[in-house]
C-alpha positions in Angstrom: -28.0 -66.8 -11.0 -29.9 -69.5 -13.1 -31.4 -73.0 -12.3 -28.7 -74.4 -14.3 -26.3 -72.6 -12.4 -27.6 -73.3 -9.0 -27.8 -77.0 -9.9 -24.4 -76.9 -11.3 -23.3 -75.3 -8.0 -24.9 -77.7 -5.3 -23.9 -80.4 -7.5 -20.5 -79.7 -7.7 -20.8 -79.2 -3.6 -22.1 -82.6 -3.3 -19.5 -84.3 -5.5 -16.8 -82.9 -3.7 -17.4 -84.1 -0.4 -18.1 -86.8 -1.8 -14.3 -86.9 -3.0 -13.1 -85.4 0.0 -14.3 -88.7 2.0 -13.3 -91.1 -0.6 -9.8 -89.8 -1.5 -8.6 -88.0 1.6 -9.9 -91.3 4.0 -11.5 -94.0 2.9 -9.4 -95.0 -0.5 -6.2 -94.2 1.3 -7.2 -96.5 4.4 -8.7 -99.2 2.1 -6.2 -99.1 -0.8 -3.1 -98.5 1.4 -4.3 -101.7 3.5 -5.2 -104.2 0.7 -1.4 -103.2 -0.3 -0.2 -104.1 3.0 -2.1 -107.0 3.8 -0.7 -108.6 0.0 2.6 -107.4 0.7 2.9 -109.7 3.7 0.7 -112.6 2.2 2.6 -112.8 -0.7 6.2 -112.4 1.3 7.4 -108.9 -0.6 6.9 -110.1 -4.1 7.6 -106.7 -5.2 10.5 -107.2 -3.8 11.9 -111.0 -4.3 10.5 -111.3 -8.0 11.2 -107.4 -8.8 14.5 -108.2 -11.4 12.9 -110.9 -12.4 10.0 -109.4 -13.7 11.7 -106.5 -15.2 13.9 -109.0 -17.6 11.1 -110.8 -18.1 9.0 -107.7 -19.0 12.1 -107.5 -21.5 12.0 -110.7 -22.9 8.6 -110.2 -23.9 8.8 -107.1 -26.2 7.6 -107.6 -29.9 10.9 -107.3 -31.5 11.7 -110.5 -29.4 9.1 -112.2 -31.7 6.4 -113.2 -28.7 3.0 -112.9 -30.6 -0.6 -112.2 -29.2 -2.3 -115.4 -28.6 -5.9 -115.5 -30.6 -8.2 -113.2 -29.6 -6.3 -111.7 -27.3 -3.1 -109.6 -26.8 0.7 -110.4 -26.2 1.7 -109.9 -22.3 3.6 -107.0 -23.6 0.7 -105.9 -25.8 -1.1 -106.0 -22.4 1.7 -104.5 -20.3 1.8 -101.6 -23.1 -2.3 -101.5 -22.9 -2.0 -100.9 -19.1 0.7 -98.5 -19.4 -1.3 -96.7 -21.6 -4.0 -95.8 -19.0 -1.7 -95.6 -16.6 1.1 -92.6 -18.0 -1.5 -90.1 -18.7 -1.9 -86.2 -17.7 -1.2 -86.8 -14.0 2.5 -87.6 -14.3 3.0 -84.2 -15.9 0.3 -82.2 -13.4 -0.3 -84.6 -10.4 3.7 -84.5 -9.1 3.3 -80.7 -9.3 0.4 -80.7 -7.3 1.4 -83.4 -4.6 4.2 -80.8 -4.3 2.8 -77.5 -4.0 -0.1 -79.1 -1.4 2.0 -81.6 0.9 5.1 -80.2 -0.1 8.3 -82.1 -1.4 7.6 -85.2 1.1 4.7 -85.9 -0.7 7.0 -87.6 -3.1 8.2 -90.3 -0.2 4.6 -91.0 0.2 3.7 -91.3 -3.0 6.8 -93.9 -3.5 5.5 -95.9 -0.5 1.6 -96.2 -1.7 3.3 -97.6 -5.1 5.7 -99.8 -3.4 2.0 -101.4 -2.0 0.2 -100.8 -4.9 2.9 -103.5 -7.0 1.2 -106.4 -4.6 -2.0 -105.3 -4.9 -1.9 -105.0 -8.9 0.6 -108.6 -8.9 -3.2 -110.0 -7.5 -5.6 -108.0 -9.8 -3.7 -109.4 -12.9 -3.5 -113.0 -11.4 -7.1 -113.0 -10.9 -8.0 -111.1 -14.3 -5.9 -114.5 -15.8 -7.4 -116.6 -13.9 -11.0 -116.1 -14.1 -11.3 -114.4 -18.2 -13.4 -116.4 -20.4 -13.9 -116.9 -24.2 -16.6 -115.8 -26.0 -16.6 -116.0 -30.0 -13.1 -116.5 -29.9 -12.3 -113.5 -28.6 -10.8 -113.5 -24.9 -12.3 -111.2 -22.1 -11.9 -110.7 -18.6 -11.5 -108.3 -15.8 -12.8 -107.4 -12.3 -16.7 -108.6 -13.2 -15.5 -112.4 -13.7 -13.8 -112.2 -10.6 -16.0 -110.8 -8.5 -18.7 -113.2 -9.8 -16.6 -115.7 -8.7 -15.4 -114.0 -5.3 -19.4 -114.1 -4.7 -22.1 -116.4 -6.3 -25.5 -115.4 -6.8 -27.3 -112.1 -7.1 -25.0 -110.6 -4.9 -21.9 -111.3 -6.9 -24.2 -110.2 -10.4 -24.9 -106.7 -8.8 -21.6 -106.1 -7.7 -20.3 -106.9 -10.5 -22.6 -104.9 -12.4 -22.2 -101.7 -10.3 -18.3 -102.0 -11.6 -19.2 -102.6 -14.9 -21.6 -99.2 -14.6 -18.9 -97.1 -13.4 -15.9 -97.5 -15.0 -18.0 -97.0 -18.0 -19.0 -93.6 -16.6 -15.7 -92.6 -14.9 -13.1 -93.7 -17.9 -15.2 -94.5 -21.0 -17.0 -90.7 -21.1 -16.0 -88.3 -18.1 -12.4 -89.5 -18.2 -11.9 -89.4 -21.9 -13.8 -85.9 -21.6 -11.4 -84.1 -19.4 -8.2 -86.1 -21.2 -9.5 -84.5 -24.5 -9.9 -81.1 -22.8 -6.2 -81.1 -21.6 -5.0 -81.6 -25.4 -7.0 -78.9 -26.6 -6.5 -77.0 -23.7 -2.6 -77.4 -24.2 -2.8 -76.1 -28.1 -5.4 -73.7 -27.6 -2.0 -72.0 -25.8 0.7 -72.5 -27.8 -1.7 -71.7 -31.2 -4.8 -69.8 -30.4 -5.4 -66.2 -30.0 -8.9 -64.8 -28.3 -10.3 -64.7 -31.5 -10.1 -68.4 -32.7 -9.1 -70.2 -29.5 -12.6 -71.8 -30.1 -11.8 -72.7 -33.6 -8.5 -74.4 -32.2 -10.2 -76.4 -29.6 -12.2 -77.7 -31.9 -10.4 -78.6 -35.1 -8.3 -80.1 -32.1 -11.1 -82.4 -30.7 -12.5 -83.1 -34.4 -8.9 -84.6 -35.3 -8.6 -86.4 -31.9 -11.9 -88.0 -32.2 -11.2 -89.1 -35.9 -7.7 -90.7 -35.0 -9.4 -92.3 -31.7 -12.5 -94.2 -34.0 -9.9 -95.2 -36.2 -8.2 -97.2 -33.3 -11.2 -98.2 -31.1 -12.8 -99.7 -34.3 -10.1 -102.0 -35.0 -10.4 -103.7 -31.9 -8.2 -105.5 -29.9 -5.9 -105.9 -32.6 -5.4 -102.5 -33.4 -5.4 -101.0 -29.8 -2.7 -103.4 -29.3 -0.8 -102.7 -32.0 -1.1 -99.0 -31.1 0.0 -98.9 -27.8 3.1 -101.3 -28.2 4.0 -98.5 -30.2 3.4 -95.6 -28.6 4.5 -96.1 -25.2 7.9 -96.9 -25.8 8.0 -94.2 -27.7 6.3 -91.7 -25.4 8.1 -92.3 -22.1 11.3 -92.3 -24.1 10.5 -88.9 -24.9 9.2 -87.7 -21.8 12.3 -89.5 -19.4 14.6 -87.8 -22.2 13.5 -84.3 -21.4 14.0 -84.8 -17.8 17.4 -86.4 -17.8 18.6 -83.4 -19.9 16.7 -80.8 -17.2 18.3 -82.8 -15.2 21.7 -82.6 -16.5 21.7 -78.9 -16.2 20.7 -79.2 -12.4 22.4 -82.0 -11.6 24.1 -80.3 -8.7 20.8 -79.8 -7.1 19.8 -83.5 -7.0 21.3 -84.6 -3.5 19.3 -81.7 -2.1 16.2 -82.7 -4.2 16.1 -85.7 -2.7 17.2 -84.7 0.7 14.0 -82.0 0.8 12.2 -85.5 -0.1 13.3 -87.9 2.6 13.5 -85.0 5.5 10.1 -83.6 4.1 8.1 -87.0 4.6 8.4 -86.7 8.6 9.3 -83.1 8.9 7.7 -80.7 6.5 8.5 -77.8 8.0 12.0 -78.1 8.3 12.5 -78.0 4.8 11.6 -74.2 3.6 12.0 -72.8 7.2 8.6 -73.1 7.9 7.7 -70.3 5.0 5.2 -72.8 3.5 2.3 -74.1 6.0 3.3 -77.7 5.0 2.6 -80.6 7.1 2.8 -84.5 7.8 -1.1 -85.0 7.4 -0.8 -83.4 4.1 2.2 -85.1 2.7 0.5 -88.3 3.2 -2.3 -87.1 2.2 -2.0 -85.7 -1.4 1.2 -88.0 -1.4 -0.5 -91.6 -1.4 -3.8 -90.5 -2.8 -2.0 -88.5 -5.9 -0.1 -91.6 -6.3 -2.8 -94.4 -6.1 -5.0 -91.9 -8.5 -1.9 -92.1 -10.8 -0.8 -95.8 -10.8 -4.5 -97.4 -10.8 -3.5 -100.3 -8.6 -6.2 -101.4 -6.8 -8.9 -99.6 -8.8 -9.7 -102.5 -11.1 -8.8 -100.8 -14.7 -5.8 -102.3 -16.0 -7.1 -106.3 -15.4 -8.9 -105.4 -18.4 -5.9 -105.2 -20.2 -3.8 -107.8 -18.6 -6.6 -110.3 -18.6 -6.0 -110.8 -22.0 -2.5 -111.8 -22.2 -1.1 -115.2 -23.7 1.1 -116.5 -20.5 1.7 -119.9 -19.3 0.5 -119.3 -15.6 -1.8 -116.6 -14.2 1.1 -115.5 -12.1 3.1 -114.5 -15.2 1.0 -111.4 -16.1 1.1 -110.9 -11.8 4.7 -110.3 -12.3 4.9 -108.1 -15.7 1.7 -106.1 -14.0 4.0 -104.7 -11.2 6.4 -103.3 -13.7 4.0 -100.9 -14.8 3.5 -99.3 -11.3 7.4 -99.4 -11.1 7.4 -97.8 -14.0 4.5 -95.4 -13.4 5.6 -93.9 -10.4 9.3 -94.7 -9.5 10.4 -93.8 -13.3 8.0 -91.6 -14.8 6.6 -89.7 -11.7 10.0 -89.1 -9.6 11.6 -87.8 -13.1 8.7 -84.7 -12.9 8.9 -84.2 -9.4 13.0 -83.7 -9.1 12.4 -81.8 -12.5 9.9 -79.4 -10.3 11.7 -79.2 -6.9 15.6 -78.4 -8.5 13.9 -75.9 -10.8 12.9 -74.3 -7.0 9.7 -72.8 -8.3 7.3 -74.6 -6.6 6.5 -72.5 -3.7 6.0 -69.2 -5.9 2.2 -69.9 -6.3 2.1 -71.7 -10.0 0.2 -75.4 -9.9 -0.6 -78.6 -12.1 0.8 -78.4 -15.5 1.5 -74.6 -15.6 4.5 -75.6 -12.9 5.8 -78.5 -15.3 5.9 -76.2 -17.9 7.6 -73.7 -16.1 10.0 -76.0 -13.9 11.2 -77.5 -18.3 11.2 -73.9 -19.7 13.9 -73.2 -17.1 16.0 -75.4 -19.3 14.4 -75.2 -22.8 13.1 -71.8 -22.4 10.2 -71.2 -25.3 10.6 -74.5 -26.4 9.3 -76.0 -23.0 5.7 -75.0 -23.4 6.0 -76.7 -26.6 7.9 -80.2 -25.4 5.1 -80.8 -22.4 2.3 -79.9 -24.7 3.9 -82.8 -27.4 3.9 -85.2 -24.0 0.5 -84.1 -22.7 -1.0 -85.3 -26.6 0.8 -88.2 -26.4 -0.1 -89.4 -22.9 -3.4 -87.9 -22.8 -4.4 -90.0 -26.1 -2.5 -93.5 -25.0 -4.7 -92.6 -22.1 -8.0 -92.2 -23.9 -7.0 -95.0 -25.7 -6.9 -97.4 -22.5 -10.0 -95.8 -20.8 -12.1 -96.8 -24.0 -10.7 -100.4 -23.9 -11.8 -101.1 -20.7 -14.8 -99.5 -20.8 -15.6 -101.3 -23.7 -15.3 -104.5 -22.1 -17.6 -103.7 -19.8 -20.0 -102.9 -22.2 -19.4 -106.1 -24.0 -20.3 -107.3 -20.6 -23.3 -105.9 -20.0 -25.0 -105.4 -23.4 -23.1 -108.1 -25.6 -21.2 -107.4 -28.7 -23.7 -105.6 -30.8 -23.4 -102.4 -28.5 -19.9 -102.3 -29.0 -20.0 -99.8 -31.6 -22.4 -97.2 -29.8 -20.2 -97.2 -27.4 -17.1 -96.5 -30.0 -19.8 -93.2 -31.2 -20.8 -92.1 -27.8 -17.4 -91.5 -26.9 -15.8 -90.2 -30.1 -18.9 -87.8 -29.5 -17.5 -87.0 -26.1 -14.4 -86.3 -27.0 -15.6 -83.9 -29.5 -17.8 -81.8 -26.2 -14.7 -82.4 -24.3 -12.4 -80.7 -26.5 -14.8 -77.6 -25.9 -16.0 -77.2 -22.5 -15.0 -76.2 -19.3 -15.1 -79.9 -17.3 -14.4 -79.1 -14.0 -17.0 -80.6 -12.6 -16.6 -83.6 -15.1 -13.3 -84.2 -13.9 -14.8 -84.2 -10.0 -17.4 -86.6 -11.4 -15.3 -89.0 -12.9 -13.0 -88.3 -9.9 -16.3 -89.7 -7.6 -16.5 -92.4 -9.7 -13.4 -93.5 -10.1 -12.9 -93.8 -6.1 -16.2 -95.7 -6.0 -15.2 -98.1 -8.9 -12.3 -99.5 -6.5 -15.1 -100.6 -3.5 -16.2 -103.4 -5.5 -13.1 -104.7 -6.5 -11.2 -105.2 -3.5 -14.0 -106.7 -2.2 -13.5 -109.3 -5.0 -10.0 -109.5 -4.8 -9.6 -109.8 -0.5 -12.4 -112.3 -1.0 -10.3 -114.4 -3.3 -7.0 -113.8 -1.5 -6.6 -117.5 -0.7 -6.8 -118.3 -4.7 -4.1 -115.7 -5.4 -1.7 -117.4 -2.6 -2.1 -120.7 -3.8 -1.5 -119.6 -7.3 1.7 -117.8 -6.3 3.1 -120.9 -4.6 2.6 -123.3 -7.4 3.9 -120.2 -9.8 6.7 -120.5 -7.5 7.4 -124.3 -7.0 6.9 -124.5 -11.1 10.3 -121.6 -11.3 11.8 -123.6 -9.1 11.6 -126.7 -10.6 12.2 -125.4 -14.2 15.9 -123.8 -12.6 16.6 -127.2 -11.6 16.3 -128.7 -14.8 18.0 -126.0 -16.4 20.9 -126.4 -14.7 21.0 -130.2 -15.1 21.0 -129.7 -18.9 23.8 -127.2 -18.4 25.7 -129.8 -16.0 
């Protein structure tokens, strides 16, 4: 064994309990509570001002002629933006493996870390609206204005920086790495052989990394355009596939959910006891597969929603918990009832091999080739978003002239991600990823009074404007 390798070993040692801590305790704990503690502050507003966020979320689509405001985006520009990051290669592989490790009550869990994680992301956007600044005409904002404001002085620059440094690392390189690795991965199968499975990979990541400059060099404009486009389009696909799996199984839905609900408190009811599931692990790989998933609380998508042309910060609050909604309670549930009526998640298959194998039930050969179709597009709206707000963090830290390198760089690493194993990438960016959240819910607890006040006037303001409304209509 060489240097490299033993470095590569004790490395990948360290990261991982370094995961192990964050994921499996203190993100669940700290994540899980900031949901909790916003839920009650902000009396259940995924709850009283779900339906209507969702018709607003509606209203707001291009084709109902709302334009991007200058320098910015349209709120569904930024919805579509968040989405983007958001739908990626964990709500084809993550379901299946919050299944096959915590079992099908994993699911339950996962829907309850969501149902917090809509409060917690209604008061990330809010505060990415309410802090983002102008600078030459273009508008920016995210977790670094707000947690310079959440705390003056050196302290507040530092933590703010720290941010700024690692969601550069974790999405911007490592992320878009391992997303560009799962494309190539996916069509190394369906079209390589051993002899030119290299050769695949990398026309693969060569194409990939061309279509990606094209769209990070645009700017705003163009990522915005992109992903208004493409994820309508991509979840219509994906949530078409399932409903017609779904069709064919549709007998085995009641019991699909039932091996759900009864498998939250009582794992081992559900298969017997064949399968050493148990509560601690449902929860576990439940809320943590499902916070990993969603990204509420990790201070990502208020890149996105920052920029938005609304009327009141709370606006883009209200459009932001749609995407969790949509995230996890649309997109997420469709895979895992796809996996658990297929019944093939206790015969040893994982990740995306199980999707594939749970849809070829259905579509037989054609299966392989419908998830890998999903997996390019979500893995690319993905990449997409992960370079956005990594490049506003760069515009943060090094002004506008470094904007470009940054565009290279990671074209570059999608290239060398196409092509290598990244397994301990993907830990890295896992690390950093967890660590990325510390700093901003320290901003956003620290500027919890802001977001209540905010959500009363948004309030009072609906409130008044029904009144009027229906004294024109008397």
């Amino acid at each position: 064994m060489d240097v490299l390798q033993i470095l590569e070993e004790y490395l990948g040692s360290f990261v991982n309990w370094i995961n192990s801590f964050l994921w499996d305790f203190l993100l669940l704990i700290l994540l899980c509570g900031t949901g909790i503690y916003f839920t009650f502050r902000l009396k259940f507003v995924q709850v009283t001002r779900f339906w209507k966020s969702l018709c607003e979320m509606f209203k707001k689509c291009r084709f109902n002629g709302e334009k991007a405001g200058a320098g910015g985006m349209s709120s569904f520009q930024s919805f579509t933006t968040a989405v983007a990051a958001q739908i990626g290669t964990g709500n084809l592989a993550g379901a299946a493996t919050a299944i096959v490790m915590g079992g099908p009550g994993a699911i339950f869990w996962m829907w309850l870390s969501a149902f917090l994680g809509m409060a917690t992301i209604f008061a990330e956007a809010t505060l990415a609206q309410k802090f983002k600044k102008e600078q030459n005409g273009k508008i920016t904002g995210g977790p670094v204005y707000y947690i310079q404001a959440a705390f003056r002085g050196r302290f507040g620059r530092v933590l703010a920086g720290i941010f700024a440094v690692l969601i550069i690392i974790a999405l911007g390189f490592m992320g878009n790495m391992v997303q560009s690795n799962s494309i190539s991965a996916a069509f190394e199968s369906l079209l390589g052989t051993p002899e030119n499975g290299t050769l695949v990979k990398l026309i693969t990541g060569v194409v990939l990394a061309a279509v990606a400059g094209f769209v990070f060099l645009g700017g705003v404009k163009r990522i915005a355009a992109f992903t208004e486009k493409i994820v309508p389009l991509m979840a219509l696909l994906y949530i078409g596939g399932c409903v017609v799996v779904l069709a064919f199984h549709w007998d085995r839905i009641g019991s699909a959910f039932w091996m759900i609900f009864r498998g939250a408190f009582q794992p081992q009811a559900v298969l017997g006891g064949a399968v050493g599931f148990g509560i601690k692990e449902a929860i576990r790989y439940g809320v943590a597969r499902g916070l990993f998933s969603n990204e509420a609380g990790m201070g990502s998508t208020p890149h996105a929603h920052a920029l938005a042309k609304v009327k009141h910060p709370c606006e883009q609050g209200s459009i932001a918990m749609i995407s969790v909604f949509l995230d996890t309670f649309v997109v997420l549930t469709l895979t895992a009832l796809v996996i658990i009526t297929s019944g093939l998640f206790d015969n040893g298959l994982d990740g995306i091999e199980l999707t594939q194998a749970a849809f070829s039930q259905v579509f037989g050969g054609f299966g392989g080739i419908f998830i890998a179709v999903c997996l390019l597009f979500f893995a690319f709206s993905t990449i997409v978003g992960w370079y956005f707000f990594g490049e506003q963090n760069i515009r943060y830290l090094f002004g506008e002239k470094a904007v470009k390198i940054y565009a290279a760089l990671v074209v570059c690493f999608i290239v060398l991600g196409s092509l290598l194993k990244v397994e301990l990438v993907w830990s890295m960016a896992d690390m950093f990823n967890g660590l990325m959240v510390i700093p901003n819910l320290l901003g956003v607890l620290a500027l919890s009074g802001i977001v209540s006040k905010l959500y009363a006037d948004f309030g009072s303001r609906s409130e008044k404007k029904q009144k009027k409304t229906k004294e024109k209509s008397c």
